[in-house]
C-alpha positions, -999 to 999 in steps of 0.1 A, spaced: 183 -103 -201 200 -89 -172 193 -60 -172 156 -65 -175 153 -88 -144 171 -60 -124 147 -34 -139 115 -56 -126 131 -67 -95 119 -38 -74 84 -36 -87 78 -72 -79 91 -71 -47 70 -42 -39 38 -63 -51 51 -93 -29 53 -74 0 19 -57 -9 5 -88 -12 17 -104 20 7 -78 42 -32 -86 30 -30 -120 35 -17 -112 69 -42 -88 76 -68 -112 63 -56 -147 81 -49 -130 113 -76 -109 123 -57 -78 126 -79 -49 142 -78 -19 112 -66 3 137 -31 -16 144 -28 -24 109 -52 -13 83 -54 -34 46 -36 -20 18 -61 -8 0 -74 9 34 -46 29 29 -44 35 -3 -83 49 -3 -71 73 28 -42 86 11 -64 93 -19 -90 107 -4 -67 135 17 -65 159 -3 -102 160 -8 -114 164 24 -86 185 35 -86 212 10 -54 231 21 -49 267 13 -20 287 3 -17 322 20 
């Protein structure tokens, strides 16, 4: 039992922290450009590689 609750501890933190950063975003009225939403960054960091198609030489 343990060692399952150590095994999920990081994931679920990660999620928390995910998490709390949206509701701040949200609640507060942060401008995107001081801090963007998750997902915000998430699309971005998705999307790099397709709009910057980068070449090997």
């Amino acid at each position: 039992m343990r060692k399952s609750l150590e095994w999920m501890a990081s994931p679920l933190l990660a999620l928390l922290m995910i998490a709390a950063w949206q509701y701040y975003v949200v609640s507060a009225g942060v401008s995107p450009f001081i801090l963007p939403k998750p997902m915000a960054v998430w699309i971005g960091f998705v999307e790099l590689p397709r709009r910057h198609r980068w070449r090997w030489r």
